[in-house]
Structures are given as structure tokens and as C-alpha cells.
N, CA, C and O atoms as CSV, one atom per row, in Angstrom:
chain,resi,resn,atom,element,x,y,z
A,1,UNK,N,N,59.759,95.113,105.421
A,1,UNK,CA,C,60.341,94.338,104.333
A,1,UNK,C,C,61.861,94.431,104.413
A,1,UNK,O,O,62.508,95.451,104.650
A,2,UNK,N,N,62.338,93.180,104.174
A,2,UNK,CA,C,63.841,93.163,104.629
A,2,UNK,C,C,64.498,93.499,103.247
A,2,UNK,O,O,64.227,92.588,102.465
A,3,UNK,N,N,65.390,94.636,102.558
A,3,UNK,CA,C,66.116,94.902,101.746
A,3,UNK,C,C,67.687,94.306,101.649
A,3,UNK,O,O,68.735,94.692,102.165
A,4,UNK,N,N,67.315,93.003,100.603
A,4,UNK,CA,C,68.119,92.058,101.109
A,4,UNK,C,C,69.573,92.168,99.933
A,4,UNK,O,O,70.353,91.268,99.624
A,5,UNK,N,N,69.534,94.144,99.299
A,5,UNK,CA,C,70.743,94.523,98.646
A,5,UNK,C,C,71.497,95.015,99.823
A,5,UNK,O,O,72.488,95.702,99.574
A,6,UNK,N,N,71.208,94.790,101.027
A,6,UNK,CA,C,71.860,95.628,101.925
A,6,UNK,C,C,72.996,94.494,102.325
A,6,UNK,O,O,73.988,94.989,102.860
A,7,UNK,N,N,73.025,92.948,102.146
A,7,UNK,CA,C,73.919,91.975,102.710
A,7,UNK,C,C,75.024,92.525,101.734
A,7,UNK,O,O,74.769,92.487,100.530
A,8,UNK,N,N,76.234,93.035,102.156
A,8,UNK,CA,C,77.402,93.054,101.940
A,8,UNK,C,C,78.255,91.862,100.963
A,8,UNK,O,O,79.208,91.123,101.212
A,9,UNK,N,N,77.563,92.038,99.971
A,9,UNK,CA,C,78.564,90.896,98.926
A,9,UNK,C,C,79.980,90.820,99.310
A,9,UNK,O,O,80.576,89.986,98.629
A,10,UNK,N,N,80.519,91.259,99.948
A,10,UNK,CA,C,82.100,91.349,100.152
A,10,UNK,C,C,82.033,90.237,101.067
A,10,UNK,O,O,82.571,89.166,100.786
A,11,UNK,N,N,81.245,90.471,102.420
A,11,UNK,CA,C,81.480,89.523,103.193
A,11,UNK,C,C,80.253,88.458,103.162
A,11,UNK,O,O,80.057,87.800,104.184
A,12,UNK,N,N,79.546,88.293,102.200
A,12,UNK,CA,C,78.203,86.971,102.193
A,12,UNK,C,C,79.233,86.210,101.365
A,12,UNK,O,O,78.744,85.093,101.196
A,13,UNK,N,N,79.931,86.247,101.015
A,13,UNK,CA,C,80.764,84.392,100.381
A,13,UNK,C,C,81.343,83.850,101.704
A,13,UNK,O,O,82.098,84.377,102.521
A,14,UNK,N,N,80.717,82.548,101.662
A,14,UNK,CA,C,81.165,81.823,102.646
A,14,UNK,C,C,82.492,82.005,103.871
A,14,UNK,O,O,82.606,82.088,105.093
A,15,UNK,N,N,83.524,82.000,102.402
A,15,UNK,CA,C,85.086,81.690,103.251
A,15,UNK,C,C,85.247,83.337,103.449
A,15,UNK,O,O,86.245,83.512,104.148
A,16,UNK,N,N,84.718,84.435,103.141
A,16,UNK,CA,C,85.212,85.560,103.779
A,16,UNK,C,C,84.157,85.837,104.945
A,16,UNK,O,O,84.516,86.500,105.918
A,17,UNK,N,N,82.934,85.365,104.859
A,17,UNK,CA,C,82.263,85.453,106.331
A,17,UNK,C,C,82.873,84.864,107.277
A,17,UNK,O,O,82.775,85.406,108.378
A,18,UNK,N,N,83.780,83.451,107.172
A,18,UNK,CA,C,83.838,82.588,108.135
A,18,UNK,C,C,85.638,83.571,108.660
A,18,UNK,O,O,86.135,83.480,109.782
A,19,UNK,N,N,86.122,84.234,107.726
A,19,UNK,CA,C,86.956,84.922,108.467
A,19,UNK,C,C,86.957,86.201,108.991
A,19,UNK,O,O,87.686,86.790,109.790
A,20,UNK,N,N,85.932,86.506,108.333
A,20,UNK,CA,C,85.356,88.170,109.264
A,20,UNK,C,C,84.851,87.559,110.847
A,20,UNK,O,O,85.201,88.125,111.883
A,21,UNK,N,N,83.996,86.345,110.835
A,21,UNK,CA,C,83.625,85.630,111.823
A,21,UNK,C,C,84.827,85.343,112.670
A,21,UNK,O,O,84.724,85.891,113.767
A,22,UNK,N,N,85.670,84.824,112.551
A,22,UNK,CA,C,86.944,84.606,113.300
A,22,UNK,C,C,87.676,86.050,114.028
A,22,UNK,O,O,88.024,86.142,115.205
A,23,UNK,N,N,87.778,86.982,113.102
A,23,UNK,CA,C,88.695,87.585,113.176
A,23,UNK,C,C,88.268,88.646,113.995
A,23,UNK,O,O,89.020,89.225,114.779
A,24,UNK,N,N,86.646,89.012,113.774
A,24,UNK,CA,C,85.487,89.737,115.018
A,24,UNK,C,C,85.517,89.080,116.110
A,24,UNK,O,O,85.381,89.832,117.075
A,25,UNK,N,N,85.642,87.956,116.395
A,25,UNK,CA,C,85.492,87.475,117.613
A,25,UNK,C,C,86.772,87.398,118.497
A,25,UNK,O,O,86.692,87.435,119.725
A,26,UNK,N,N,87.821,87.303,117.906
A,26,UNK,CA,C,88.888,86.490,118.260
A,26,UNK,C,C,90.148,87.918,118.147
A,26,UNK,O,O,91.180,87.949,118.819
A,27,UNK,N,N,89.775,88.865,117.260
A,27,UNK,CA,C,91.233,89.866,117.357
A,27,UNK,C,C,91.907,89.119,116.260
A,27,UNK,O,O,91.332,88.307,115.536
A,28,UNK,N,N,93.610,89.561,116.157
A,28,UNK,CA,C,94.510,89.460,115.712
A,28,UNK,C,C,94.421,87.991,115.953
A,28,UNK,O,O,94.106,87.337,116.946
A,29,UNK,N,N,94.982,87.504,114.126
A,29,UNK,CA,C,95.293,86.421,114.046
A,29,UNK,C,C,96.558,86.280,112.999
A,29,UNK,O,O,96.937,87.114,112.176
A,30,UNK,N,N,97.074,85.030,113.263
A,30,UNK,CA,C,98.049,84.469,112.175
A,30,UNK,C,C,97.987,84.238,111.119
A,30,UNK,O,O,97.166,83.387,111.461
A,31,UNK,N,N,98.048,84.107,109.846
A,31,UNK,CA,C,97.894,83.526,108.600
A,31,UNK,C,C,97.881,81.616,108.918
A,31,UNK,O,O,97.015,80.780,108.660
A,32,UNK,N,N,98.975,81.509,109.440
A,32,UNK,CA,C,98.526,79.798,109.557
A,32,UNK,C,C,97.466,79.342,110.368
A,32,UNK,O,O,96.632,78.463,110.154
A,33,UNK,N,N,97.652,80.144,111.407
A,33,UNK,CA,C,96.143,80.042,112.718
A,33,UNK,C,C,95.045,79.874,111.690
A,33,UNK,O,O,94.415,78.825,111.558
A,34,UNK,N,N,94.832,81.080,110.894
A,34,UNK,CA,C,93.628,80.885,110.257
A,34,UNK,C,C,93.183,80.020,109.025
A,34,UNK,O,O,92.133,79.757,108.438
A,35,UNK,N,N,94.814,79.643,108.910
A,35,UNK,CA,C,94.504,78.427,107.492
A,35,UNK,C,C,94.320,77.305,108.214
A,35,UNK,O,O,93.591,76.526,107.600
A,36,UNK,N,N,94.667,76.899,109.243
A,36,UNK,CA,C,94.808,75.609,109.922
A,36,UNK,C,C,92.810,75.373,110.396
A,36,UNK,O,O,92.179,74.319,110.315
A,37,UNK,N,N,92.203,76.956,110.930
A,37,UNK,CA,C,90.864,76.804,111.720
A,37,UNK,C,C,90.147,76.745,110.278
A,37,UNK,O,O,89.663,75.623,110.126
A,38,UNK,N,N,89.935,77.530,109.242
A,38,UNK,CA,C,89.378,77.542,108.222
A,38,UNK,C,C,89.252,76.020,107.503
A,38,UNK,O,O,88.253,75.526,106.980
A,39,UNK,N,N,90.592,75.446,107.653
A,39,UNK,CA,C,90.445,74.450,107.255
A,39,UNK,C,C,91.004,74.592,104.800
A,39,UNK,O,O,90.977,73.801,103.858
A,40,UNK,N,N,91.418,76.197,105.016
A,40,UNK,CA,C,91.577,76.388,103.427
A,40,UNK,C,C,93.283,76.226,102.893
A,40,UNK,O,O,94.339,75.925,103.450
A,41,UNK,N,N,92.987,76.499,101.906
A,41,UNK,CA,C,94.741,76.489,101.070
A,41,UNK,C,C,95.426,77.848,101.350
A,41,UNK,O,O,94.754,78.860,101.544
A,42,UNK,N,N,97.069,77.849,101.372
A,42,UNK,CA,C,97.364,78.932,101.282
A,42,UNK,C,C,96.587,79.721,100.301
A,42,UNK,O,O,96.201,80.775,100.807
A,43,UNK,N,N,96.146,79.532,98.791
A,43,UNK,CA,C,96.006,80.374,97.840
A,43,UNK,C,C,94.706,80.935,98.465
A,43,UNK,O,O,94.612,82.041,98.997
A,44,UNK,N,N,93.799,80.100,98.341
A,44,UNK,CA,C,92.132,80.315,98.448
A,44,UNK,C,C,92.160,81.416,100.066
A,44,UNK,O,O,91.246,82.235,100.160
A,45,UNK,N,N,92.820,81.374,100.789
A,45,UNK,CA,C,92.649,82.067,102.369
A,45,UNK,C,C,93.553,83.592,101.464
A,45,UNK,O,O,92.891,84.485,100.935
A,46,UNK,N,N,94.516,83.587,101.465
A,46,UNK,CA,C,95.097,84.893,100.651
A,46,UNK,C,C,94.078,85.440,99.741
A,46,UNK,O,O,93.506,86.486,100.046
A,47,UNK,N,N,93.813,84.843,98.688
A,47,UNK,CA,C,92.447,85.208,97.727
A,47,UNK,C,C,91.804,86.479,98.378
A,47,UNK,O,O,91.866,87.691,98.171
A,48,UNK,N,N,91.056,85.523,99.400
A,48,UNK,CA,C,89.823,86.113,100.283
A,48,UNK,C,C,90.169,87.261,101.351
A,48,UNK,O,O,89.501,88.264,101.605
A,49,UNK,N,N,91.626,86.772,102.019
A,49,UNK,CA,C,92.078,88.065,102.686
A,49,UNK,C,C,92.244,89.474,101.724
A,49,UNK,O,O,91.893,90.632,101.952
A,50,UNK,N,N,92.729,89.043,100.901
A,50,UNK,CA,C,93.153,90.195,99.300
A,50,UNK,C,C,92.103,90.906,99.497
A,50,UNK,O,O,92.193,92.002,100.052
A,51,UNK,N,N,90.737,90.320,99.007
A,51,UNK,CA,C,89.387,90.942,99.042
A,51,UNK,C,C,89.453,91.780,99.836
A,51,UNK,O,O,89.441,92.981,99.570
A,52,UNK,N,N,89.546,91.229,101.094
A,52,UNK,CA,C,88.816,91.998,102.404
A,52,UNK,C,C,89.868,92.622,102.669
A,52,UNK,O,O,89.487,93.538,103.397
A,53,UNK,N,N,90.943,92.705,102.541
A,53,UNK,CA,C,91.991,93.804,102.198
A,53,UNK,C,C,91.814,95.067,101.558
A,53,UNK,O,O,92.529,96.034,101.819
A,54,UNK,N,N,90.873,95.089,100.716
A,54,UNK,CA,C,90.557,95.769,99.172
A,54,UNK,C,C,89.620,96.730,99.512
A,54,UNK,O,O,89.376,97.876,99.133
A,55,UNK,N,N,89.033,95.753,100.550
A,55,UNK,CA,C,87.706,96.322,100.521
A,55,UNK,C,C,87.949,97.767,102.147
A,55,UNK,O,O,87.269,98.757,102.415
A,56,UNK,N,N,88.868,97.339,102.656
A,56,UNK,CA,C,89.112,98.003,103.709
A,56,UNK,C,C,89.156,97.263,104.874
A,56,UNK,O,O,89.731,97.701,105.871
A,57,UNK,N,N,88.576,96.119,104.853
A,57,UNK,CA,C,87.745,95.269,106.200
A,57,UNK,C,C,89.133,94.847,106.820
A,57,UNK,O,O,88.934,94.683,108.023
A,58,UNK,N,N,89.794,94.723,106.664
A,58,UNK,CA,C,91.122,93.453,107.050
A,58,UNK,C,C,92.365,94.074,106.650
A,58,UNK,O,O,92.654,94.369,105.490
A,59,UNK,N,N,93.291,94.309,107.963
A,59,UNK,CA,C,94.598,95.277,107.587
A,59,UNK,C,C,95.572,93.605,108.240
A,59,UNK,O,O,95.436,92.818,109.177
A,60,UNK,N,N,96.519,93.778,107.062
A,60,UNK,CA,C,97.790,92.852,107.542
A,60,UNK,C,C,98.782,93.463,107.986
A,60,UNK,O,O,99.092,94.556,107.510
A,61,UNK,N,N,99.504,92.869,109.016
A,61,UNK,CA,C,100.926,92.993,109.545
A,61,UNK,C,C,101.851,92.138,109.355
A,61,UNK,O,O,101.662,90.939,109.556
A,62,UNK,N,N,103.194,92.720,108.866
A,62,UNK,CA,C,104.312,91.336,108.803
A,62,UNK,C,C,104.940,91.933,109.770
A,62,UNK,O,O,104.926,93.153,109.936
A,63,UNK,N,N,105.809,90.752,110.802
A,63,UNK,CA,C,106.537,90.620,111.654
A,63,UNK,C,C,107.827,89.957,111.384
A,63,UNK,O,O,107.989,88.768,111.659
A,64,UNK,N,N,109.179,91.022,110.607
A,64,UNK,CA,C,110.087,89.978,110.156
A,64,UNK,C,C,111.139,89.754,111.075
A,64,UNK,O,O,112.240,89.365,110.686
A,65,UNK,N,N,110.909,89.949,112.144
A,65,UNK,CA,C,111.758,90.202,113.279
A,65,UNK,C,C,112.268,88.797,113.802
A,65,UNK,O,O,113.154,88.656,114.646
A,66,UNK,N,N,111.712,87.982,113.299
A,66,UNK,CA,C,111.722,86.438,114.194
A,66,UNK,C,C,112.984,84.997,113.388
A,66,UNK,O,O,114.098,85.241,112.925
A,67,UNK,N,N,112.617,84.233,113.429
A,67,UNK,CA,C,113.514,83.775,112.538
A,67,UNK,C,C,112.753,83.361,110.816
A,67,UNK,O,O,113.231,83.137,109.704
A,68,UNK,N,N,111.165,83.436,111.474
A,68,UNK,CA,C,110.355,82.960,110.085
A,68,UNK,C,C,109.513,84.719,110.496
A,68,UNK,O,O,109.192,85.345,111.506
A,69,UNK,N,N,109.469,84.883,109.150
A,69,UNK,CA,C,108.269,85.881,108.966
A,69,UNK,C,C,106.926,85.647,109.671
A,69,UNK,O,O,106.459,84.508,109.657
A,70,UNK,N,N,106.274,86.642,110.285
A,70,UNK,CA,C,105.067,86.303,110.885
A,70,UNK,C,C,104.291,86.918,110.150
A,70,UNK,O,O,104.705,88.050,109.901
A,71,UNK,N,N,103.326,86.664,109.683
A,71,UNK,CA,C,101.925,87.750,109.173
A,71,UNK,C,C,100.463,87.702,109.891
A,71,UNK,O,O,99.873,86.624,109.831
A,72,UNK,N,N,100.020,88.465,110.364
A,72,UNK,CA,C,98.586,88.628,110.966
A,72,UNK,C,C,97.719,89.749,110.523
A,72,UNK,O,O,98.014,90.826,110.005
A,73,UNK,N,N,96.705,89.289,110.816
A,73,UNK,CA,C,95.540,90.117,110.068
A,73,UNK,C,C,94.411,90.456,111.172
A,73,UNK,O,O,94.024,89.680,112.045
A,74,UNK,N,N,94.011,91.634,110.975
A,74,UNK,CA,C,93.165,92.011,111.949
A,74,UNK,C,C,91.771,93.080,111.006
A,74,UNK,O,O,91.714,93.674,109.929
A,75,UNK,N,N,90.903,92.859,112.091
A,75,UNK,CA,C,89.709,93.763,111.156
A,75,UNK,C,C,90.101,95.140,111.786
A,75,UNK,O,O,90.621,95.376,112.876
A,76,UNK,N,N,89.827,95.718,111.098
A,76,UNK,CA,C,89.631,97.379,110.920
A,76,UNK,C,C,88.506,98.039,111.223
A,76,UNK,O,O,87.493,97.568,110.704
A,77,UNK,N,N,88.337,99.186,112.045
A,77,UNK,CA,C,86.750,99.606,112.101
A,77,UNK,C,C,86.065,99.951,110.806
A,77,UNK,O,O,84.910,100.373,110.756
A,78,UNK,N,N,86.867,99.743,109.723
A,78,UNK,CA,C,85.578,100.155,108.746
A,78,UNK,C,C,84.867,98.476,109.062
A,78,UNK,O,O,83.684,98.382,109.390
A,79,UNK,N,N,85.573,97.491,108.942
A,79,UNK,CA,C,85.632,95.958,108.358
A,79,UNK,C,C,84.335,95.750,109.738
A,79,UNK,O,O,83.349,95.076,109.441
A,80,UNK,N,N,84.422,96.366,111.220
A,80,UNK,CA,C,83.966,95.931,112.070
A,80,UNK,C,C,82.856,96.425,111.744
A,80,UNK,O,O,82.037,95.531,111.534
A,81,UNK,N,N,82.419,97.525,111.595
A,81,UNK,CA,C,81.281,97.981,111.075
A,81,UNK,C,C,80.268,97.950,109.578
A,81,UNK,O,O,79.200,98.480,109.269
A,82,UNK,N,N,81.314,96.964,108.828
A,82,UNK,CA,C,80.641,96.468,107.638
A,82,UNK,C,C,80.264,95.310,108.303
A,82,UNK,O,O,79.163,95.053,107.816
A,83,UNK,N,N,80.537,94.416,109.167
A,83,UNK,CA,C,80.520,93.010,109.752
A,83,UNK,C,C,79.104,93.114,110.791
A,83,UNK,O,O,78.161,92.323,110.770
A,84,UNK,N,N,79.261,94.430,111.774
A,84,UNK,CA,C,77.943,94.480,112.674
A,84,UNK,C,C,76.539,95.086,111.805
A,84,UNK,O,O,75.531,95.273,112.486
A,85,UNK,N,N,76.485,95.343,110.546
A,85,UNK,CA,C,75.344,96.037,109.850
A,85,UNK,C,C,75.062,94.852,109.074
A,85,UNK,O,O,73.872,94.648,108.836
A,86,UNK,N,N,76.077,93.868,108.542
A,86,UNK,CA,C,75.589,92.430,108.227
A,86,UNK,C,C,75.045,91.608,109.248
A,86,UNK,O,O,74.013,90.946,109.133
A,87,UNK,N,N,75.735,91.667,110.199
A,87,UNK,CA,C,74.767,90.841,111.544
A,87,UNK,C,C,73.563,91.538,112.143
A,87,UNK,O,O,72.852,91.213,113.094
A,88,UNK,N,N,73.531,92.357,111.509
A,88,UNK,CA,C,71.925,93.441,112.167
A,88,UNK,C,C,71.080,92.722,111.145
A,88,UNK,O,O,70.156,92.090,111.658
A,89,UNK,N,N,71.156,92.655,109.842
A,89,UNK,CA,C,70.788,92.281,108.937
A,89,UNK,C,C,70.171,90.837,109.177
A,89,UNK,O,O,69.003,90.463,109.285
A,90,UNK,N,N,71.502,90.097,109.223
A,90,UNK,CA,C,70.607,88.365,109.355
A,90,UNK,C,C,70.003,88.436,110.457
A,90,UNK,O,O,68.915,87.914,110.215
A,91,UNK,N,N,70.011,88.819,111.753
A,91,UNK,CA,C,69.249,89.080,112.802
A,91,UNK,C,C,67.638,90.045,112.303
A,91,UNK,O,O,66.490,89.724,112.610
A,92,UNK,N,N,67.912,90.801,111.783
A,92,UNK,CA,C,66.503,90.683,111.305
A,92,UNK,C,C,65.491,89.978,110.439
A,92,UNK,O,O,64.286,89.898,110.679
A,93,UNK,N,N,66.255,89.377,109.199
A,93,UNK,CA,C,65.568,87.952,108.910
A,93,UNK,C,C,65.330,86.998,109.801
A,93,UNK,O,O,64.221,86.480,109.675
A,94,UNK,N,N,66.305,86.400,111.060
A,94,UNK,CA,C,65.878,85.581,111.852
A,94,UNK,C,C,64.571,86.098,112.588
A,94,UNK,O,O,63.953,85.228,113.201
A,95,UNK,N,N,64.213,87.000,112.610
A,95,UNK,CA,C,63.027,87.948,113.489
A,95,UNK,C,C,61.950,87.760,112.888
A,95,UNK,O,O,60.846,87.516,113.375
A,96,UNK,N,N,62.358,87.910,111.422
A,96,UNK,CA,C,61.105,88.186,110.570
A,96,UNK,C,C,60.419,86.218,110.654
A,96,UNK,O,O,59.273,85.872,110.937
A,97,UNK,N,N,61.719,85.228,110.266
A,97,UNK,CA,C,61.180,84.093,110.271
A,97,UNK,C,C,60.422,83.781,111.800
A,97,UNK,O,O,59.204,83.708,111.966
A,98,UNK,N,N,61.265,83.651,112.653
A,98,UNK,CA,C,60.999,83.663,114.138
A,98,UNK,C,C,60.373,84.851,114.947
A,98,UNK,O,O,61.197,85.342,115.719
A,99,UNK,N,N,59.049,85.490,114.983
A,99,UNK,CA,C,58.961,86.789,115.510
A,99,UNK,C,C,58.655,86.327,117.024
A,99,UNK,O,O,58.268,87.225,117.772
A,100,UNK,N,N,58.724,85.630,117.315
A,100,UNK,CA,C,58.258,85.129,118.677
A,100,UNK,C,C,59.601,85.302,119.294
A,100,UNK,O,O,59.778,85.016,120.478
């Protein structure tokens, strides 16, 4: 039986899966990189980084060295390991639907 209090409310809302998703796959990213792929608003992408900030998952860097400020965000091994125990997770519902 799949214990389905175990999905990580932090990262099951959409727009913070789709950037734990990015940011696991892909490493270090930009703040605009990821507003531009997300497709979100400055506010709503900050929001959600905040969260996953909060939560531990997602450490930011500013880079003021340049002529514009840079900011990037990267997951953290707690964030990587809240992210692979959620994907163990839907992978075992896909099992349970699909056991073949």
C-alpha cells in the first residue's frame, strides 16, 4: 500500500516541482533562465524559490561582480534528497498502476 503522506507537500505544487525538476537535472541556474523556461512572473518564481529556500531544498547565490547583479539557485543535498524520495514515490505508484 502506497502511503501517499509521504509526497512532500513542499515539492507536489506544480511550479515548485517543475523547478526542483529543472534544477535536479540541469545544476545551477539563473533566476531569468528559470523565469524565461518556467514560463512564470518574477513574483510567483521568487514565491516558490522562497519556499524551497525555507524549506532547505534550494540555496541562492548573488553575483554582484558584473555590471547587472546575477542570482542563481541551486539544489542542496538536503533538496536532492527530498526530490529522489519523491521520485521513488511516484515511481512506485507508476508500478503499482503498471506492474508489468
Amino acid at each position: 500500500m502506497i502511503d501517499f503522506d509521504q509526497l512532500d507537500k513542499t515539492i507536489h505544487e506544480k511550479s515548485r516541482l517543475s523547478i526542483m525538476t529543472l534544477l535536479s537535472t540541469r545544476g545551477e541556474w539563473a533566476f531569468q533562465d528559470l523565469k524565461y523556461d518556467l514560463g512564470m512572473s518574477d513574483g510567483n518564481l521568487i514565491t516558490h524559490l522562497r519556499t524551497l529556500a525555507a524549506a532547505g531544498y534550494v540555496q541562492e547565490t548573488r553575483d554582484d561582480t558584473g555590471p547587472r547583479p546575477r542570482t542563481t539557485y541551486a539544489v542542496t543535498p538536503a533538496g536532492t534528497k527530498a526530490f529522489k524520495s519523491y521520485v521513488d514515490i511516484l515511481e512506485l505508484i507508476v508500478k503499482t498502476i503498471n506492474p508489468g
